[in-house]
C-alpha atoms as one frame of an Amber mdcrd trajectory, in Angstrom:
protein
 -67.796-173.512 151.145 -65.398-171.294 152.910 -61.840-171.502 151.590 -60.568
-170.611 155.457 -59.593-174.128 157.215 -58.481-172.337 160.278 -58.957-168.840
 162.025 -58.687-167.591 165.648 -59.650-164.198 166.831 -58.702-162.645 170.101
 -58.272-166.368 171.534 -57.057-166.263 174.975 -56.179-168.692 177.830 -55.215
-169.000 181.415 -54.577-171.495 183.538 -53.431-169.699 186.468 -55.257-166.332
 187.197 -52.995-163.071 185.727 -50.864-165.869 183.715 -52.008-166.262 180.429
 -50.469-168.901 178.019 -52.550-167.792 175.115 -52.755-163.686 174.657 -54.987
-162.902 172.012 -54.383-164.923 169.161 -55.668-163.946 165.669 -54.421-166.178
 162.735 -55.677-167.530 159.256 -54.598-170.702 157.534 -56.648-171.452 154.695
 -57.555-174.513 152.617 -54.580-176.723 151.645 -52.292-175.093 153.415 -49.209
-176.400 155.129 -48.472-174.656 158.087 -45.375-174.549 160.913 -46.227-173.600
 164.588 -42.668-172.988 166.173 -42.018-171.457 169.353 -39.579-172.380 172.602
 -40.668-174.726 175.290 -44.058-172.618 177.101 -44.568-170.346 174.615 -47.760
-172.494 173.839 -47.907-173.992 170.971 -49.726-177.065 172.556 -52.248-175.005
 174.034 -53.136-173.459 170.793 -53.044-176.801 169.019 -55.589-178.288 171.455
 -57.515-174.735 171.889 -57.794-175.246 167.806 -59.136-178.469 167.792 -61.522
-177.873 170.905 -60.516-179.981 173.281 -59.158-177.238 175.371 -61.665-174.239
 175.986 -60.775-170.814 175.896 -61.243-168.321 177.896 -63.697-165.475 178.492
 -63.403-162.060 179.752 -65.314-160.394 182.800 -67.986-159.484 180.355 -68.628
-163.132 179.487 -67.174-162.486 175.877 -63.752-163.676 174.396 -62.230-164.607
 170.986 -63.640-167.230 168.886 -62.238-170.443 166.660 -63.861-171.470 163.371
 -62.982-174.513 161.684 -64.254-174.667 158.000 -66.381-171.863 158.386 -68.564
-173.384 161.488 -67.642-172.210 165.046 -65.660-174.511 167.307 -65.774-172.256
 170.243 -66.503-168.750 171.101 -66.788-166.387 174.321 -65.379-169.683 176.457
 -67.845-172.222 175.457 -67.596-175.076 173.434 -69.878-174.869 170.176 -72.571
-177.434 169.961 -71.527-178.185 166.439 -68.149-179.325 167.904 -68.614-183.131
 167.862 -69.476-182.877 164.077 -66.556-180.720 163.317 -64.347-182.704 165.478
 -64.838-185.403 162.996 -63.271-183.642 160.318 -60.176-182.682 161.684 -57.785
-185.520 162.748 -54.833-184.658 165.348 -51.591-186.802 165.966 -50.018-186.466
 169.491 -46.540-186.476 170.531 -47.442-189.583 171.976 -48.688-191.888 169.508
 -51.919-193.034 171.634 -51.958-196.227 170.039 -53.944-199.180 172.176 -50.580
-201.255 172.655 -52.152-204.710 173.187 -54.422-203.953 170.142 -53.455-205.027
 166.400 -52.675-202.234 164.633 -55.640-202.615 162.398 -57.846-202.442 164.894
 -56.047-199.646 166.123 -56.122-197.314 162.610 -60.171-198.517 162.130 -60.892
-196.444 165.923 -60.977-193.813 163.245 -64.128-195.164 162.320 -65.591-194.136
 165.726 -67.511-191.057 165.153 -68.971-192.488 161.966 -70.112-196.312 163.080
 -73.016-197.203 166.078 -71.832-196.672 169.554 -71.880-200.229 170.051 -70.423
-201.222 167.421 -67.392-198.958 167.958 -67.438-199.914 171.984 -66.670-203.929
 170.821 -64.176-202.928 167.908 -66.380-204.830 165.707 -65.605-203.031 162.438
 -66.972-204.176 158.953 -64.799-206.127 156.697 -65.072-202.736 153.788 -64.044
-200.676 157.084 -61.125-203.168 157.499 -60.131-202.800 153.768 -59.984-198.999
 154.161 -57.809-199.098 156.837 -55.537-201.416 155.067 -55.073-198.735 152.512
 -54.725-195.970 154.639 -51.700-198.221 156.636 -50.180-198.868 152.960 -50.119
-194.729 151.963 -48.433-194.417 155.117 -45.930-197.373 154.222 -46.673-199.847
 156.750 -49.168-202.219 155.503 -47.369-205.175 156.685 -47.321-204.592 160.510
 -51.431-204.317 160.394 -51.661-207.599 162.778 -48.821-206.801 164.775 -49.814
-205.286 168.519 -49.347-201.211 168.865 -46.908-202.055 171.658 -44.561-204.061
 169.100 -44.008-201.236 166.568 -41.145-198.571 166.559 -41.884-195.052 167.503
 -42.107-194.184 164.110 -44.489-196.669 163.259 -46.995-196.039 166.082 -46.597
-192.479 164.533 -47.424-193.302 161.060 -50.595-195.520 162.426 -51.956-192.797
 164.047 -51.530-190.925 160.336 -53.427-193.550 158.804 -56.206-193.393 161.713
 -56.551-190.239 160.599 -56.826-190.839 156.957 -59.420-193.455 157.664 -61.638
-190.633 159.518 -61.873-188.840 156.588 -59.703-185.479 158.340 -60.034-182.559
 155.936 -57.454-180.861 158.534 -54.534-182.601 160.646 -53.179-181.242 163.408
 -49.913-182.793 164.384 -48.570-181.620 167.867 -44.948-182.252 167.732 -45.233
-185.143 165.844 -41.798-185.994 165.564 -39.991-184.672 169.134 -39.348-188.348
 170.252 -38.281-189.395 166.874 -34.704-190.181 165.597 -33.832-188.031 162.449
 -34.542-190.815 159.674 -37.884-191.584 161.523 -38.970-187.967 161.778 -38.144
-187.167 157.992 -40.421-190.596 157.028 -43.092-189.125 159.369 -42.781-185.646
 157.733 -42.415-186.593 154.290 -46.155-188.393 154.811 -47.328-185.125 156.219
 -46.384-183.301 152.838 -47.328-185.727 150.589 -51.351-185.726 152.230 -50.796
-182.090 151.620 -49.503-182.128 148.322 -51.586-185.199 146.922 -54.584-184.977
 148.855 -55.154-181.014 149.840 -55.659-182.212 152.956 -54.874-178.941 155.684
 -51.937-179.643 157.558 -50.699-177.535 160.816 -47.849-179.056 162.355 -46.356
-178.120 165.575 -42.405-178.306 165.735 -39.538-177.651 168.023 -37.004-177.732
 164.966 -36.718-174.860 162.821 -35.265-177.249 160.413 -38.277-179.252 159.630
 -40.329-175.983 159.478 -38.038-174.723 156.719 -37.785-177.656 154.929 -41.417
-178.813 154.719 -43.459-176.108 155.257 -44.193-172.839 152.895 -45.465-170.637
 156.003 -44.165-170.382 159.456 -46.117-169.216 162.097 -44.060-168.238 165.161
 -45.191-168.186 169.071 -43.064-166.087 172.113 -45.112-166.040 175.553 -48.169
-167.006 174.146 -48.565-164.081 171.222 -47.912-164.630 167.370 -44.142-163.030
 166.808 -43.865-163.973 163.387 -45.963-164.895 160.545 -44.839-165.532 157.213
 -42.826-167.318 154.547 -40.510-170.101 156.136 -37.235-169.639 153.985 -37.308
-166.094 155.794 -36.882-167.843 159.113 -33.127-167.237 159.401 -30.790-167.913
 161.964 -29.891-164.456 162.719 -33.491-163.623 162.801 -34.671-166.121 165.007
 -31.889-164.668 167.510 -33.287-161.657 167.809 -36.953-162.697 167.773 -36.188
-165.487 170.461 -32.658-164.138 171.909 -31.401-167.077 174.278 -33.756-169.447
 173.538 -33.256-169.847 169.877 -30.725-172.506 170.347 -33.525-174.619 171.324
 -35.052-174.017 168.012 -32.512-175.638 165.758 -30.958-178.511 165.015 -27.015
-179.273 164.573 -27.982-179.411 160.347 -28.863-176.027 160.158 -26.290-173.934
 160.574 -26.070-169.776 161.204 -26.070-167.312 158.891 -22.684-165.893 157.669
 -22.136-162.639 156.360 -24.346-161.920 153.210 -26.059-165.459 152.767 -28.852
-167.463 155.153 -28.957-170.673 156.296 -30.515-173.660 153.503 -32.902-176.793
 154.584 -31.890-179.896 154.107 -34.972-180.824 152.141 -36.988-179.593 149.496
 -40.025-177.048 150.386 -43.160-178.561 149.533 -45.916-175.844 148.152 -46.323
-173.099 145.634 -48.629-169.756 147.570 -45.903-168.120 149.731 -48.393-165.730
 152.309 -47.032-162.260 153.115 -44.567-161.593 155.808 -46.241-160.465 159.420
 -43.875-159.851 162.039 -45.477-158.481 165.562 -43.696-157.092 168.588 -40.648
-156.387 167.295 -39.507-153.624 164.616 -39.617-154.404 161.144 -36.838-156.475
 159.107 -35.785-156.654 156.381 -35.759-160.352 155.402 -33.831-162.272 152.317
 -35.980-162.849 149.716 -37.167-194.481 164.615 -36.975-195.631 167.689 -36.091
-192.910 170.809 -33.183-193.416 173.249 -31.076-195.065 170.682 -32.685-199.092
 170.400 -32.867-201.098 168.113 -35.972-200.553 165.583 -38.095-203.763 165.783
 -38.280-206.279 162.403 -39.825-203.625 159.600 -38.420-200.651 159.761 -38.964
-197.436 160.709
């Protein structure tokens, strides 16, 4: 069994002709791992999040031939074509969206056992008729994520943060080995993001389960995640330990657009010292530093729009 979860070589993509979003992307992330994808707005994160989890296919050269993504040592794509193995591997890597994608005028339940669907009869999983030992696992998987008692409610009735932590359990009950969270938490209020973050970690911690996260904050990349992998017009900028991910650094990696990196918490360096989390960093392994395109440094060691959460929680 290969201890690599993750690894792209030479991935490109374009979706306008001489534009490319993705330039060439080679990265590792191995086994257990919990893993921050930063970068501005377009510097395409999301591409690389759905390139990684092949339902976006890369691109191939002139020569037919292009850069490849494995997922658990099996290829997911290579030379701009989808592997025929994808199906099987897409079934054992789960992936939360920004936006929830929830049935609304479906229980919950229901909703969390559609995780089922690439492991039950077509039929079966076309009615929603799910077996009561199916229906038992999903109540579990909506208690680790701390929202058990919502399970007959309707998707539409829950708080952001809720839909968000049902489609975490919907990927517990598919049995993910890797989760891929694509800003999971950008439409999130602050207490609501930290619940859905703090579930992240602990399915890393608890269960070794591979998590790569993509965030907008810099703040919940330090604070949560050991390694920090950093995007700038579609190349890898950074890649390396997350408490190195200063302030001052990101300014000059970023320049202007670092403000939109960080959040009012986390505040610049000052002379001497860096800039501290709010939270606690979850993992041991910190990964060597890998900055690209830039000289070397030398680094020191719920509910959106403000309403009113429905009956629950968060």
């Amino acid at each position: 069994m290969s201890d690599v979860a993750i690894e792209l070589r030479n991935v490109q993509k374009s979706f306008v002709k001489g534009q490319p979003v993705l330039k060439r992307v080679s990265l590792q992330i191995n086994r257990g791992e919990m893993v921050a994808l930063i970068g501005a707005s377009g510097s395409g994160k999301s591409t690389l999040i759905r390139a990684v989890s092949g339902l976006l296919r890369t691109d191939a050269d002139e020569n037919g031939r292009s850069g490849t993504v494995q997922i658990l040592g099996t290829v997911m794509q290579a030379n701009g074509r989808v592997s025929r193995d994808a199906k099987q591997l897409r079934s054992r890597v789960g992936i939360v969206f920004q936006q929830f994608n929830l049935v609304p005028r479906l229980s919950v339940l229901k909703n969390v056992c559609f995780g089922f669907l690439g492991r039950v009869p077509g039929w079966r999983g076309t009615l929603g008729r799910f077996t009561r030992r199916e229906k038992q696992q999903a109540l579990l998987a909506l208690r680790r994520v701390g929202i058990e008692e919502q399970a007959l409610k309707r998707g539409a009735a829950l708080s952001g943060g809720q839909q968000q932590r049902a489609a975490i359990a919907r990927s517990l009950v598919q049995g993910s080995e890797i989760l891929i969270a694509d800003e999971p938490i950008a439409s999130l209020d602050p207490s609501s993001a930290r619940r859905v973050m703090d579930i992240l970690a602990d399915l890393n911690k608890s269960d070794g389960i591979t998590v790569l996260v993509s965030l907008h904050q810099v703040e919940y990349a330090l604070g949560y995640c050991p390694r920090t992998i950093a995007l700038r017009d579609g190349e890898v900028v950074y890649d390396g330990p997350s408490d190195a991910l200063t302030p001052a650094f990101l300014s000059e990696l970023y320049g202007a657009e670092s403000e939109e990196l960080f959040l009012p918490g986390l505040e610049p360096t000052k002379a001497g010292g860096h800039s501290r989390p709010r939270h606690e960093a979850h993992g041991t392994a910190r990964p060597a530093i890998r900055v690209i395109g830039t000289r070397s440094h030398r680094l020191p060691s719920e509910y959106p729009d403000g309403q009113a959460a429905p009956a629950g929680g968060n």
